[in-house]
Wavefront OBJ file of the C-alpha trace (Angstrom):
o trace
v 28.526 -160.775 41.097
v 29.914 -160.410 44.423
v 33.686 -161.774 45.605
v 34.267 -160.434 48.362
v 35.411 -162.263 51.839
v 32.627 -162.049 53.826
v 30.562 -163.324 50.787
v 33.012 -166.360 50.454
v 33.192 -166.856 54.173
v 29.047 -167.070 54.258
v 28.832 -168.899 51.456
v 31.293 -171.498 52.609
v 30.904 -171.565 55.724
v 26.797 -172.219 54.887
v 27.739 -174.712 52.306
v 29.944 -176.360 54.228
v 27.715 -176.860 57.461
v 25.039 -177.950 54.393
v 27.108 -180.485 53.339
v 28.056 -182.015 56.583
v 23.905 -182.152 57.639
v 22.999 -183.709 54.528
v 25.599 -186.025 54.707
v 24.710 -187.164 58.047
v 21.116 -187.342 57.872
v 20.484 -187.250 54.654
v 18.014 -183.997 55.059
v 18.668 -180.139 54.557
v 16.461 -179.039 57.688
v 14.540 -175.808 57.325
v 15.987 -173.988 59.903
v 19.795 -174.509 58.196
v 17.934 -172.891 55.140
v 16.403 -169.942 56.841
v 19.490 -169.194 59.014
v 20.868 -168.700 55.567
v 18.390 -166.728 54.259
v 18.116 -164.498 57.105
v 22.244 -164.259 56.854
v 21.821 -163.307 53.344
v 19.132 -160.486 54.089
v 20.867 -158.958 57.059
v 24.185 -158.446 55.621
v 22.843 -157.180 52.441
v 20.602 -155.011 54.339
v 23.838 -153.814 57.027
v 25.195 -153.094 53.384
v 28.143 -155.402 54.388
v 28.597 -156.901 50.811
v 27.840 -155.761 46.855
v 24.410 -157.463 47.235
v 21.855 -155.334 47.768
v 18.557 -156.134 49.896
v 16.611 -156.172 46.235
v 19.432 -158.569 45.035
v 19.618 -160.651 47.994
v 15.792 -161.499 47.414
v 16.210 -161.493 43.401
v 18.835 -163.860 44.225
v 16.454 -165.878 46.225
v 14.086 -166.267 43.499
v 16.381 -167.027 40.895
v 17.778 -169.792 42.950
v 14.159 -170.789 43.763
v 13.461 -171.167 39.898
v 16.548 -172.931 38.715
v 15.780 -175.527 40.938
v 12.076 -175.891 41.809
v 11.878 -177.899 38.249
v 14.351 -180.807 39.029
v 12.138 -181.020 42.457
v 8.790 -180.655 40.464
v 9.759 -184.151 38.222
v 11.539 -185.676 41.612
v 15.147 -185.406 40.733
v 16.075 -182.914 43.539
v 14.906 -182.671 47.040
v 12.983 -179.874 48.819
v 15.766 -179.106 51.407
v 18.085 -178.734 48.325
v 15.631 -176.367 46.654
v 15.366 -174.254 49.644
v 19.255 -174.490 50.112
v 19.894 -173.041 46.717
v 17.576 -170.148 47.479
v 19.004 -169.451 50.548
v 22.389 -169.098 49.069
v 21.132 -166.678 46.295
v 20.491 -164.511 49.095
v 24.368 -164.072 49.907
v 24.970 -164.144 45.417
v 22.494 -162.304 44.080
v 20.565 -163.045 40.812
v 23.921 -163.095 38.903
v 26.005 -164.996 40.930
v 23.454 -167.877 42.119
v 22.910 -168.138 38.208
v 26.294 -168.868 37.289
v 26.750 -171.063 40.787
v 23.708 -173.257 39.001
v 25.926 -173.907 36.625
v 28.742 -175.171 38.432
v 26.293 -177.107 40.667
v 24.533 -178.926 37.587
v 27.591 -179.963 36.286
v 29.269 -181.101 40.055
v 25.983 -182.534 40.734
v 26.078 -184.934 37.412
v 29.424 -185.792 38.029
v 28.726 -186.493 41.681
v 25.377 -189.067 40.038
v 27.834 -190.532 38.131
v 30.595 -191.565 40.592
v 27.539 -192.445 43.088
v 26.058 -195.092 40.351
v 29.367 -196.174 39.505
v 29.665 -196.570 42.876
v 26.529 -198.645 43.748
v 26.685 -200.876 40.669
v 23.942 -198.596 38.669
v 25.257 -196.712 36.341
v 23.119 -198.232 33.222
v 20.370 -198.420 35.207
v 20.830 -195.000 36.671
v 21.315 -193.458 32.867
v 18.564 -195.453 31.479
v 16.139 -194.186 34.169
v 17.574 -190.551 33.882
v 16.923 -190.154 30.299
v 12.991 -191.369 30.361
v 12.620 -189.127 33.224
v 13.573 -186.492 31.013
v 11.880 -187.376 28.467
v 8.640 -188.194 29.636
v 8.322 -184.899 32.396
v 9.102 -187.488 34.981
v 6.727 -190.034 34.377
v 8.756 -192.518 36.086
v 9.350 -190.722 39.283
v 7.637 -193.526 41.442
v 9.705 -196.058 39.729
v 13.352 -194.045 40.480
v 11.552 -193.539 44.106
v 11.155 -196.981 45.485
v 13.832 -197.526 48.387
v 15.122 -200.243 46.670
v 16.475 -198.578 44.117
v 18.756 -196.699 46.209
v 18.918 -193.693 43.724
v 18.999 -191.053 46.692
v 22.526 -189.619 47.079
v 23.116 -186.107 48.842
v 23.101 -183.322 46.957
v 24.629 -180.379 48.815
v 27.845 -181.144 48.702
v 27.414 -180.563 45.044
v 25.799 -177.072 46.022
v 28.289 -175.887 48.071
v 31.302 -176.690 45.892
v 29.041 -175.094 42.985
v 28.186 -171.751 45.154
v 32.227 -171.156 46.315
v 33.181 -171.567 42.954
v 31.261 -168.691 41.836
v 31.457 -166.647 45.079
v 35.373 -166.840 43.859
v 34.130 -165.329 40.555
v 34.767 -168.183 38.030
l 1 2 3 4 5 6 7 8 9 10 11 12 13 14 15 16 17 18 19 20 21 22 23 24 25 26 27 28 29 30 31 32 33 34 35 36 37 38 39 40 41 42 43 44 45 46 47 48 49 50 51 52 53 54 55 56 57 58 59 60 61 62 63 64 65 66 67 68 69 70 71 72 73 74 75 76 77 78 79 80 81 82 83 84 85 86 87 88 89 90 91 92 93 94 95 96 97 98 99 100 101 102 103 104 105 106 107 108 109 110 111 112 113 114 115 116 117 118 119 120 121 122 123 124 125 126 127 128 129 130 131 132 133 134 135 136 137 138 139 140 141 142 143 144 145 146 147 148 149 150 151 152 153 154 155 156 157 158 159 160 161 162 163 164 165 166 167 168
């Protein structure tokens, strides 16, 4: 797994601008996402950091695969899908594996402290677990804009990614 600067100054400096976007609008846009990619590609392709063009795109797909499931029952966003990819590009296979699970963990903890937050935290548990349980069969339920369930979710990414870019 790569630790080198450059890798922690992409990955950063991606997860930061990530963070700030999907703060702000609430959105990952696609061309964030494929500015990443493409970052990813190049410099493993220039030969600039321990990933290797095969790893940059094995890291792509692993990232893809961790999270396409949480999008597929409605817990995670497409933008934060494609954002995860995009930084397996920089981590390779290895590294975006162990930055999933820093970012699962962050990410409950950020749900948490969000429901607290809002008032929902039964509500928000209750709903979590039958999603879980039932493959998401309450997705359109958790969806309504009432429920204000939505939080943003790369912050959670980018703290996740750094911390293994740092090699924890």
């Amino acid at each position: 797994m790569p630790s080198d600067a450059l890798v922690l100054a992409a990955v950063a400096g991606s997860g930061g601008a990530s963070a700030v976007v999907d703060l702000r609008t609430r959105r990952v846009p696609n061309w964030l996402t494929l500015t990443i990619t493409g970052l990813g590609v190049s410099l493993a392709a220039a030969h600039l950091t321990t990933v290797s063009v095969a790893g940059a795109l094995g890291g792509f797909a692993v990232g893809l695969l961790l999270m396409l499931p949480g999008h597929i029952v409605g817990a995670t966003g497409a933008g934060d899908v494609k954002l995860f990819a995009a930084v397996g590009t920089l981590l390779g296979p290895t590294g975006i594996g162990v930055a999933f699970v820093y970012t699962a963990i962050l990410g409950g903890a950020l749900a948490v402290l969000v429901a607290m937050s809002r008032g929902r935290l039964q509500a928000t548990l209750q709903e979590t677990a039958t999603l879980v349980l039932t493959g998401g069969a309450n997705v359109a339920q958790i969806e309504r804009p009432t429920t204000d369930n939505r939080f943003a979710y790369a912050p959670a990414i980018a703290v996740g990614t750094i911390v293994a870019a740092l090699g924890f």
